[in-house]
C-alpha positions as CSV (number, residue, x, y, z in Angstrom):
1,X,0.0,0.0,0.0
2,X,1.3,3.5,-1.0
3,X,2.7,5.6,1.9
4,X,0.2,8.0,1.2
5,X,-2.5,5.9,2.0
6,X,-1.1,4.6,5.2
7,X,-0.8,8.3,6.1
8,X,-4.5,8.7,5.5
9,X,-5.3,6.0,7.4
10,X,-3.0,7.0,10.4
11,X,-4.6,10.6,10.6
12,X,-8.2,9.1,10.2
13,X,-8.0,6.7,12.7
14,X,-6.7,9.3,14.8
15,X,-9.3,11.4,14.5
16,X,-11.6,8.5,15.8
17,X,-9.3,8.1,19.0
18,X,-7.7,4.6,17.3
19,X,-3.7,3.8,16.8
20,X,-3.4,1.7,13.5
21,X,-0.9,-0.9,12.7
22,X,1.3,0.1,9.7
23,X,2.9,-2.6,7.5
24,X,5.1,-0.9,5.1
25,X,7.0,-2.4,2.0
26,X,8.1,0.9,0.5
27,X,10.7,3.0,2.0
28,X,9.3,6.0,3.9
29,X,6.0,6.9,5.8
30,X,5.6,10.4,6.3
31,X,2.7,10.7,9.5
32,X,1.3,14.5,10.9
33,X,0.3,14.1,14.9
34,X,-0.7,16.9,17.2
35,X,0.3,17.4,20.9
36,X,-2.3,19.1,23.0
37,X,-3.1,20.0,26.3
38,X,-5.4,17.0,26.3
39,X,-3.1,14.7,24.2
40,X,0.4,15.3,25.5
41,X,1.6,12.6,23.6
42,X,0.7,10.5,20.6
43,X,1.8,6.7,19.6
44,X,2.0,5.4,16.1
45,X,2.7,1.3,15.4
46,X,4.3,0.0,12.7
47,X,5.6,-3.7,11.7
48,X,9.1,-4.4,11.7
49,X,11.2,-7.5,10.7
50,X,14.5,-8.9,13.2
51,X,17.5,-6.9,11.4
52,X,15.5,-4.6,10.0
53,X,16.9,-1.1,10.1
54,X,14.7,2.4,10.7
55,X,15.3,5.5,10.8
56,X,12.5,7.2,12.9
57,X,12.7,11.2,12.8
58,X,10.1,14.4,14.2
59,X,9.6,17.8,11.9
60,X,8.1,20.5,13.8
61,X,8.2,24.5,14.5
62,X,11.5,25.9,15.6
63,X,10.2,26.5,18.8
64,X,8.5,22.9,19.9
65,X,10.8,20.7,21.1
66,X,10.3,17.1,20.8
67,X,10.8,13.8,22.8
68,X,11.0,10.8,21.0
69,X,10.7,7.3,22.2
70,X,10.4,3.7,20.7
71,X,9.0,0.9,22.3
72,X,9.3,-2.7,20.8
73,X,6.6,-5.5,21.0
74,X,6.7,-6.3,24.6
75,X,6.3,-2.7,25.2
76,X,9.6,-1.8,26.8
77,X,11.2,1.1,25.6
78,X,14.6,0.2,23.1
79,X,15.4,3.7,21.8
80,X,15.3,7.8,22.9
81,X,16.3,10.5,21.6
82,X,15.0,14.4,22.5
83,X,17.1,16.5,20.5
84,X,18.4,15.6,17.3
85,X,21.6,17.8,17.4
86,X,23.4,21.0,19.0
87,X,20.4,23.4,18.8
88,X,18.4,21.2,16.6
89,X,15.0,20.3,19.0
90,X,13.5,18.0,16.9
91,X,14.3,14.2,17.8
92,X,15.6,11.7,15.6
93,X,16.5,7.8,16.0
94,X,17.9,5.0,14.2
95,X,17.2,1.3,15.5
96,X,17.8,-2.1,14.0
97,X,15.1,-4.2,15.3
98,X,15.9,-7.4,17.1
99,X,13.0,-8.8,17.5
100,X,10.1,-9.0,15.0
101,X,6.7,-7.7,15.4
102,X,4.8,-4.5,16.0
103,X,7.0,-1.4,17.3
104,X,5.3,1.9,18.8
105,X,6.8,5.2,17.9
106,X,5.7,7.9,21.0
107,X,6.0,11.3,20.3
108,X,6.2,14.0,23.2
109,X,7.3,17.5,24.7
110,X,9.9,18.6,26.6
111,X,7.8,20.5,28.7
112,X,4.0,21.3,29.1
113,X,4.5,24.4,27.1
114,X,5.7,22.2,23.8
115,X,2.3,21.6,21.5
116,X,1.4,21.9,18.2
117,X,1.5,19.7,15.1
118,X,4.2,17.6,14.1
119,X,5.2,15.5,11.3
120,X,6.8,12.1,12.3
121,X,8.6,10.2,8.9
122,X,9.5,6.4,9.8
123,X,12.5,5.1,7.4
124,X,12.5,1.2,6.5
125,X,16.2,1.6,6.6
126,X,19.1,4.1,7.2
127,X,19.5,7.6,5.4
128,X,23.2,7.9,4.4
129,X,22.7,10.7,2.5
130,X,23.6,9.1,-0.8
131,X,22.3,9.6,-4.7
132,X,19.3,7.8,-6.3
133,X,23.0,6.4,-8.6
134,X,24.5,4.9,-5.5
135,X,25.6,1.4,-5.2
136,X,25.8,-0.4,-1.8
137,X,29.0,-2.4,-1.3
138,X,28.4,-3.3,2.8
139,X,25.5,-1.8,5.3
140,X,26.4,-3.7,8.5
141,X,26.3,-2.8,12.6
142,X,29.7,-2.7,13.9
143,X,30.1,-2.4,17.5
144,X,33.1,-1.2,19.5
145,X,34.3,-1.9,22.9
146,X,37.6,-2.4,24.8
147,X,38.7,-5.2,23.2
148,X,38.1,-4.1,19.6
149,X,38.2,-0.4,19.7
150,X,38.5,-0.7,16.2
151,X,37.1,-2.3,13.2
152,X,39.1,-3.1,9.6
153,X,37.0,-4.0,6.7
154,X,38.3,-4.6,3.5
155,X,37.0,-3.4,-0.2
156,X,37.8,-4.0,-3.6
157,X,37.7,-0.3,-5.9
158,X,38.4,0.5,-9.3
159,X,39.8,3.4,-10.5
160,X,37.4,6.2,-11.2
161,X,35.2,5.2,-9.2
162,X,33.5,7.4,-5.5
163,X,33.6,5.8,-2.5
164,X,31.7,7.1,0.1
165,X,31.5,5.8,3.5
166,X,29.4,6.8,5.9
167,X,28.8,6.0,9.9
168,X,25.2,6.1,11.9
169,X,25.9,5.9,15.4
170,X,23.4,3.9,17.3
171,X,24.4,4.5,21.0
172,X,24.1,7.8,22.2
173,X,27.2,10.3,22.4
174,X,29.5,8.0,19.9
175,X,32.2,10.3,18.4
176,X,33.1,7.8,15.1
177,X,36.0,8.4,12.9
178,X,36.5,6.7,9.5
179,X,39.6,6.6,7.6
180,X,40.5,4.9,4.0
181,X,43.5,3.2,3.2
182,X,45.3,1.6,1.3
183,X,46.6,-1.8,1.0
184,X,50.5,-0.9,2.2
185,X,48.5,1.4,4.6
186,X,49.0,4.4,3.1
187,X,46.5,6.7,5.0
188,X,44.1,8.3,1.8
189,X,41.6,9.7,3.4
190,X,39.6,10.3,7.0
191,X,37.0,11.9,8.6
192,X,35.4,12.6,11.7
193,X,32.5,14.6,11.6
194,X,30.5,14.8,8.6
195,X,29.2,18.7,9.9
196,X,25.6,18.2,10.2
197,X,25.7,18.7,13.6
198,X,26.2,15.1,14.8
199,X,28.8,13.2,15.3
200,X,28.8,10.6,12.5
201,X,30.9,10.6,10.2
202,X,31.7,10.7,6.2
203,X,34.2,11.0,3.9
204,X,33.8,10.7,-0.2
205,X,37.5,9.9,-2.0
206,X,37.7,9.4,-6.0
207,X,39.8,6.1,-6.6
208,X,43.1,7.0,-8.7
209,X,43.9,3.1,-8.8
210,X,42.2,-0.1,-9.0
211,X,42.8,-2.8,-6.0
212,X,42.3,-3.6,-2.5
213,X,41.9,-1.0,0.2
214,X,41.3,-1.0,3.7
215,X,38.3,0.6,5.5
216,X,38.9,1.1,9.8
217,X,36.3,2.4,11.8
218,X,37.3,3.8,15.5
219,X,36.3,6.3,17.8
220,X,37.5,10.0,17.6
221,X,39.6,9.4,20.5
222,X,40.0,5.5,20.2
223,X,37.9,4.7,23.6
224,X,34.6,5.3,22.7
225,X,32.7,2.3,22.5
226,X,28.8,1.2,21.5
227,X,27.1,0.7,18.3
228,X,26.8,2.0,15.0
229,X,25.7,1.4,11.4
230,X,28.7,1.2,8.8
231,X,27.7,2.2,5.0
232,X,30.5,1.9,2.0
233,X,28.7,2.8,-0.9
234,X,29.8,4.2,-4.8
235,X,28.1,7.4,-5.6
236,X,29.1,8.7,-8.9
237,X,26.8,11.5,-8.1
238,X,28.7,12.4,-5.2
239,X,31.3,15.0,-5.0
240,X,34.6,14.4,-3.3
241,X,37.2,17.0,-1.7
242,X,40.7,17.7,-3.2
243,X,42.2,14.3,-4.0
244,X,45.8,14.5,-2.3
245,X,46.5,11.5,-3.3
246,X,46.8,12.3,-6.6
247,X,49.9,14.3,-6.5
């Protein structure tokens, strides 16, 4: 069913005091909700699969600020987030499921004085930012802790070709840095934050020359540790920096 649709039905059934069950196969729902003095918080449901990745994100006026919250089936809460950035109040969350069934998305204020209408989008997956042209080489959750403070993944590139590779962290206040390499270890390229006011991170490098490289994934400081969603990706729509490394 189109997302559309599902929208219709969300804001309908609302209106008659229900909370519907979404099943989506496409890839975004985009959901309006109001907080009131009489509804200080609204709950949306939606199916997801075990392994399932979504990206679960609030719109509102500059001056609401939201608290978001996701519950899984049994009704314990497995994700929070109240603002999505320095000085952004809007929340935003990205979860991969581990268990299947029906999730509930709970939108609320951060104080009595935060109403109004909202838009909630749910993502079936995670938003790296990438082209309508872009392939996917690996999406995969990484984790880092004491023993492995960081991770090493290999990748095949050809020359001409844009690698970007991106980081999603999943645990709260996880600095991630991401560096390229190549295969004598010849640093190419690294990044820490991709300046959208979080701290993922993302760096885009034109390949000069085809073979293996090395892709490592740490912390900023190398003792951060939790969870995070790893994306290396070609985007020929992309647009890399300055390639150094073709001097």
């Amino acid at each position: 069913m189109p997302a559309r649709l599902f929208a219709s039905l969300v804001l309908l059934c609302a209106l008659l005091g229900l909370v519907p069950a979404i099943s989506a196969q496409g890839d975004e729902l985009v959901l309006e909700g109001e907080l009131t003095e009489d509804e200080s918080s609204v709950s949306f449901e939606f199916d997801l699969e075990a392994g399932q990745i979504v990206t679960v994100s609030t719109e509102a006026a500059e001056d609401m600020d939201t608290i978001l919250t996701l519950n899984d089936p049994d009704g314990d809460e497995v994700a929070r987030n109240d603002d999505e950035a320095d000085g952004i109040t809007t929340s935003r969350l990205v979860y991969v499921a581990e268990d299947s069934g029906i999730f509930t998305a709970v939108v609320t204020g951060y104080d009595e004085d935060d109403l109004g209408d909202f838009t909630l989008r749910i993502q079936f997956g995670a938003d790296f930012g990438l082209s309508e042209a872009a392939e996917s080489l690996l999406e995969q959750q990484v984790t880092l802790d004491a023993t492995d403070s960081s991770v090493e993944i290999p990748v095949d590139l050809e020359s001409g070709q844009v690698v970007v590779i991106s980081t999603l962290a999943l645990t709260a206040d996880l600095d991630t840095l991401v560096r390229l390499e190549a295969e004598d270890g010849t640093r190419l390229a690294e990044n820490d934050d991709r300046g959208d006011g979080s701290l993922n991170s993302q760096l885009i490098f034109e390949v000069m020359e085809s073979g293996p490289y090395v892709v490592t994934v740490t912390s900023y400081d190398g003792t951060g540790i939790g969870d995070l969603l790893l994306s290396v990706a070609l985007d020929p729509q992309a647009e890399p920096p300055f390639n150094f490394a073709s001097i």
